[in-house]
N, C-alpha and C positions, 0 to 999 in steps of 0.2 A: 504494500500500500504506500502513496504518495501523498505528501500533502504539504501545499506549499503556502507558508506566512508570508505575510506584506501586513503594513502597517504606513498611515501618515506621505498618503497618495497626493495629498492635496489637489486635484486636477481643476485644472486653471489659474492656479494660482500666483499673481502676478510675479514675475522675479524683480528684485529688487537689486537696486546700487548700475543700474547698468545704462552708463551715459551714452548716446547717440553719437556716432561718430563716422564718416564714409567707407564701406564697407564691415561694419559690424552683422555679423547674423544673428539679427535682432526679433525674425521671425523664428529662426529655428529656434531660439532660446525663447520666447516665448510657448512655442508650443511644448516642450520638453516632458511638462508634466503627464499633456496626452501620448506622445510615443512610448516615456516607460510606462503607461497603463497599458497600452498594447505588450509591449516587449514582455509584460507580467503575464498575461493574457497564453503569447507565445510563448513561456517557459511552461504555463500547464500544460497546455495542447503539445510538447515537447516532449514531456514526462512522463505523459498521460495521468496527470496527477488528480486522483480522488475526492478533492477537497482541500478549497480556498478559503484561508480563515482570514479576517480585515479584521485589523485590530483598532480603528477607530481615523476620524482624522483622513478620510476617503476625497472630502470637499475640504476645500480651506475657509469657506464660508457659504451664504447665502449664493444662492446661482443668482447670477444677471439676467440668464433667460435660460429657459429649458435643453438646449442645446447642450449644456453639462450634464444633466442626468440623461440623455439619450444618448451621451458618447459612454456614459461611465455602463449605462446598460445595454447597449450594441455589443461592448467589448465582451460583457458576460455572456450575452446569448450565444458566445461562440464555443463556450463548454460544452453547449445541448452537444457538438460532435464526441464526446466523449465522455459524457455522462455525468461529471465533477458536481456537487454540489459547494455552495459556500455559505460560510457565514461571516456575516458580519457586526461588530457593536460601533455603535457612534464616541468620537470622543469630545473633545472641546471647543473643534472647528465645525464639524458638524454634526452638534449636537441636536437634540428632537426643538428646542424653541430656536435656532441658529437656521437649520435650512428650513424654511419655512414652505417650500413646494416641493413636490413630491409625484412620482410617475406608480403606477400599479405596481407591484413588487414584481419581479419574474418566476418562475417557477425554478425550482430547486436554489432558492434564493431567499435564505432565515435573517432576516435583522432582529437580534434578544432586543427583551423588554427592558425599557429606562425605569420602569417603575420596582421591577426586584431582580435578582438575578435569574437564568432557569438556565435549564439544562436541555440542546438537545442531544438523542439519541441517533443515529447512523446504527440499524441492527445490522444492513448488510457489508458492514464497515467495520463492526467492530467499535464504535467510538463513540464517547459521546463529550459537547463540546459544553462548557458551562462559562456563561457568560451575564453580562449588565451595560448595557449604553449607556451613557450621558445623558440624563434630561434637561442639562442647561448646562451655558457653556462654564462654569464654574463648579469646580466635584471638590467640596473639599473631606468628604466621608472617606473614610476605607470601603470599598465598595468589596474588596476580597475577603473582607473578614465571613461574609455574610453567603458568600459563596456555598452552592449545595456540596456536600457530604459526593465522595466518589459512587460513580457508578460503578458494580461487582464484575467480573469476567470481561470488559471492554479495557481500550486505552484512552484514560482520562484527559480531558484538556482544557487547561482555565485561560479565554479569550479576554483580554483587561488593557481597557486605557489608562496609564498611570505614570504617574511621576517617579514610582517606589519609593526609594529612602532619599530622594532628593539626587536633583541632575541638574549642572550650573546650565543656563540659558533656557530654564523648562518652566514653567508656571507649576507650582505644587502640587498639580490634581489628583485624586482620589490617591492620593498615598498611602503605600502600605511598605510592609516591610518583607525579608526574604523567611523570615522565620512563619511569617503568616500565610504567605505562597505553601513553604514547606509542610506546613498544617494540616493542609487538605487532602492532602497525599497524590494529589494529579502527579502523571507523568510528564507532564508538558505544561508551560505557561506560555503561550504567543499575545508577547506584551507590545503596545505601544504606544507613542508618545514623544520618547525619547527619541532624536534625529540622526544616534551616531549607533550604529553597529558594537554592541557589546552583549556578552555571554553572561547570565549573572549566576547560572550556577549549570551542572550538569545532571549533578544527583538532588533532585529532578531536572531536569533539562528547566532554564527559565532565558526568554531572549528576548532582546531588543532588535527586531532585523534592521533598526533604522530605517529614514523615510526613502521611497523609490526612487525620490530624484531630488538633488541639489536645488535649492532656490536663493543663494544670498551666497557671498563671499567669504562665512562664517561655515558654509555647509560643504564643505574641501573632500576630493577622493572619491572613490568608488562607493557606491549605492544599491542598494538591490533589495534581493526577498531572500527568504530560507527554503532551504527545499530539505522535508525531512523523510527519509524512509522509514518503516515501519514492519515487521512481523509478525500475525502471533503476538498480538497485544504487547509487542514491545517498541522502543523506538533502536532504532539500528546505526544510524546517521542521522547527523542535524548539517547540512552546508552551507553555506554564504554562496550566492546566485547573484554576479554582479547586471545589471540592466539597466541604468541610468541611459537616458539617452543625449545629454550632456552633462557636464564636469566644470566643476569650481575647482581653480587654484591655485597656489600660492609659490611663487618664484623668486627665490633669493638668489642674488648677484653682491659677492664682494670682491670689489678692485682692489688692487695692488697701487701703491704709490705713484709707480710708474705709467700704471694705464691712462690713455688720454680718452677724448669722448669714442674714437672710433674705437679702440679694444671695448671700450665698456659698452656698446654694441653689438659687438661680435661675444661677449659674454654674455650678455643676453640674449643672441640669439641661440647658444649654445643649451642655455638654459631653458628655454621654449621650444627648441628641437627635442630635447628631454621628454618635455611635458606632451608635448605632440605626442612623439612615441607610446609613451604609456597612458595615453587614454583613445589609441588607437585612432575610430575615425568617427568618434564623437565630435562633437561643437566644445569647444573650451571657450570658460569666458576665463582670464588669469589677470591675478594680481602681482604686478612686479615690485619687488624692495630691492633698491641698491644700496649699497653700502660701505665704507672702507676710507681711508683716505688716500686721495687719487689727485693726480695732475687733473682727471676730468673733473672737477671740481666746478671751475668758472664755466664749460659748457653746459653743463646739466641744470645747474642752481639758477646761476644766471641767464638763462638762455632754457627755461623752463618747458615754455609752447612747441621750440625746436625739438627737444628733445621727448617729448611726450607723443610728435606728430613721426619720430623717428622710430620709436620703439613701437607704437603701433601699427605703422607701416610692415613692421617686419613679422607681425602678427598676422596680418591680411595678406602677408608673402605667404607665410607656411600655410595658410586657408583652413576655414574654421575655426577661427581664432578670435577670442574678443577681449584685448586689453583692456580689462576692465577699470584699472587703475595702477597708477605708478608710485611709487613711494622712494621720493630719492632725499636718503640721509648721510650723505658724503660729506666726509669734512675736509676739507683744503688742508696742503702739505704746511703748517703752521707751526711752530714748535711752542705749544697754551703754557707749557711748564715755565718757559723761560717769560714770557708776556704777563705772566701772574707777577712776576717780578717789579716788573715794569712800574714807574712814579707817574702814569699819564691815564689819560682814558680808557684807552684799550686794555690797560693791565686794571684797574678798578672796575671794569666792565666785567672780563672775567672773572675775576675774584668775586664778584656778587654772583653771579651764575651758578658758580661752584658751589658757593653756599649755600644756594637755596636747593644745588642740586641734592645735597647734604642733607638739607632742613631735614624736621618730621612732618608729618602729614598734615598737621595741626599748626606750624605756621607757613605751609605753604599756601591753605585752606587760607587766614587770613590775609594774604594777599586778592584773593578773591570775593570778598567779601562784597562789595560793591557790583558785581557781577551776578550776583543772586537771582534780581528782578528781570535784568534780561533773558538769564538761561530760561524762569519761566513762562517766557513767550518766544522760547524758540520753537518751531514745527514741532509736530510729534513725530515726524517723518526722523528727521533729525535725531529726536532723542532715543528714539529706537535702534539708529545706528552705531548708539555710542558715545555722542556728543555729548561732553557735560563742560562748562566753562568753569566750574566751581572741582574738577577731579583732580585730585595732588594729583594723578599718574599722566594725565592729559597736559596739567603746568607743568611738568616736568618734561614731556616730550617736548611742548613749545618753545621751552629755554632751550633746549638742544637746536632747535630749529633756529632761533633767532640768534644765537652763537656761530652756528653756521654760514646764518646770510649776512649779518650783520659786523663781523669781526674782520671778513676778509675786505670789507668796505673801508674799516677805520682803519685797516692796515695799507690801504690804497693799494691791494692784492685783486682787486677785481680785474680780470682781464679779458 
């Protein structure tokens, strides 16, 4: 027997952070969500696998118009060739008050009740699956404690949108713990919520397949579903099934002293032939960091537009490719130890830098104090990205930043 987890489909859901720019594929990454719901679709029909369990988190919100639910049920009705049933629970994106329209259900297609948890049964399966949806997009119960009691001579399996003991960048929902998983005695938990691929135990199997596909520059590497084999009421294999149908990621470049703007080019593009390679002939959207202190210094910093229209270009050479953004923290060949020294501006300049780079978190915090009211009328777009004008760790990148643009000016190094 086969049966393959996914979890946190999101389909349609906008991708974020991705600036417009001449030849970006901005259509392919938009649709991405719907091609890995096919590619999911084509790993069953591949397998011939049994039974698709959805772990919640299918929509990323409210549909715009029906067109999402008749893509997300096109794709199902392509099981009828092989007889697969699934299940699925809702989780905090779309939860029973969140999508608010709805298509007939399909046939061999169970969504569990938001109101308690149940159980169903698969006799000629062998299996039965025990689960609870979200009735709103906010769970903060343990929804697992309340989970039915196993079912006798089958292979158990607890379906649960959840936060578990806590995952940095996840909202807290219906948290529980592994000890209370353990409780029930399932042989299996097809958990989700969580975005990143992790195992949280074996004995009983408990997993996070992570989401099917990358949406944000935060959601880096290979994606997929689980495919688990089964015997004889046992589980045999649990595998990572990669199927994204593009890829976030993340590109670090450190120069050498000696490198001018053109090596540090050619390292970059060395480094995005990389990245090409290993995600094959998906759509990349990537982020670059440079880094080091480099003769390229004055082209990069000072000459910003050029070098951002260079590095992209070379993205739209290799094809498929979408710089998504550049991060250049190069520091010019300077020697700060000796200029700390220094009885003028430039060495008072640094020497305050340093200290604050030093501060604690409590008086760098007071230098922003006046900065409060504006941070809260910044976008919410913004603050979801990370923006806080008030975060010691943010004043401390920006003093590295303005050390940088700044120093090589008062040293009349800008060239």
């Amino acid at each position: 027997m086969r049966i393959v987890h996914a979890a946190d489909l999101h389909i349609d859901s906008p991708m974020r952070g991705l600036s417009r720019y001449d030849g970006a594929p901005a259509a392919t990454m938009r649709g991405a969500t719907r091609v890995a719901m096919t590619n999911l679709i084509n790993l069953c029909l591949e397998e011939r696998a049994d039974l698709l369990l959805l772990a919640g988190d299918v929509f990323d919100g409210d549909w715009k118009d029906y067109s999402t639910g008749l893509f997300f049920q096109g794709e199902l009705s392509r099981l009828r060739e092989i007889g697969a049933q699934v299940v699925t629970v809702r989780g905090n994106h779309d939860a029973l008050n969140v999508v608010t329209r709805g298509l007939k259900p399909l046939e061999r297609v169970r969504e569990l009740d938001s109101a308690r948890p149940e159980t169903v049964v698969f006799d000629s399966l062998g299996v039965a699956v025990h689960g609870q949806s979200f009735g709103g997009r906010v769970e903060k119960g343990d929804l697992a404690e309340n989970y039915p009691p196993l079912t006798r001579d089958v292979l158990n399996i607890g379906l649960l949108h959840t936060s578990l003991d806590g995952r940095p960048g996840h909202e807290p929902y219906a948290p529980t713990t592994l000890a209370v998983l353990k409780s029930k005695g399932y042989d299996y938990w097809a958990l989700g919520h969580v975005h990143a691929r992790e195992v949280i135990s074996t004995e009983p199997w408990v997993v996070f397949p992570g989401n099917l596909q990358g949406r944000h520059a935060r959601e880096t590497g290979e994606k997929g579903a689980t495919l688990i084999t089964a015997e004889n009421g046992r589980i045999m294999s649990v595998e990572a099934r990669v199927i994204d149908a593009a890829r976030w990621a993340h590109v670090s470049v450190v120069l050498a002293e000696e490198d001018n703007f053109d090596d540090a080019l050619a390292k970059v593009r060395a480094a995005l032939e990389d990245e090409r390679e290993r995600a094959a002939d998906r759509t990349l959207a990537v982020r670059v960091s440079i880094s080091g202190t480099a003769e390229a210094y004055a082209d990069l910093v000072n000459d910003q537009e050029r070098a951002v229209a260079e590095i992209r270009a070379l993205g739209s050479d290799l094809g498929g490719m979408w710089v998504e953004k550049i991060v250049v923290s190069v520091r010019p060949r300077i020697d700060l130890d000796a200029i700390t020294k220094r009885d003028d501006g430039a060495g008072a300049f640094v020497r305050a830098v340093r200290a604050l780079e030093h501060a604690t978190d409590a008086e760098v915090q007071a230098l922003t104090k006046g900065l409060e009211e504006l941070e809260r009328k910044l976008p919410a777009e913004l603050k979801r990205d990370g923006l806080s004008l008030t975060s010691p760790k943010n004043v401390r990148v920006w003093l590295a930043d303005l050390e940088r643009t700044l120093l090589p000016r008062m040293l009349g190094e800008d060239r």
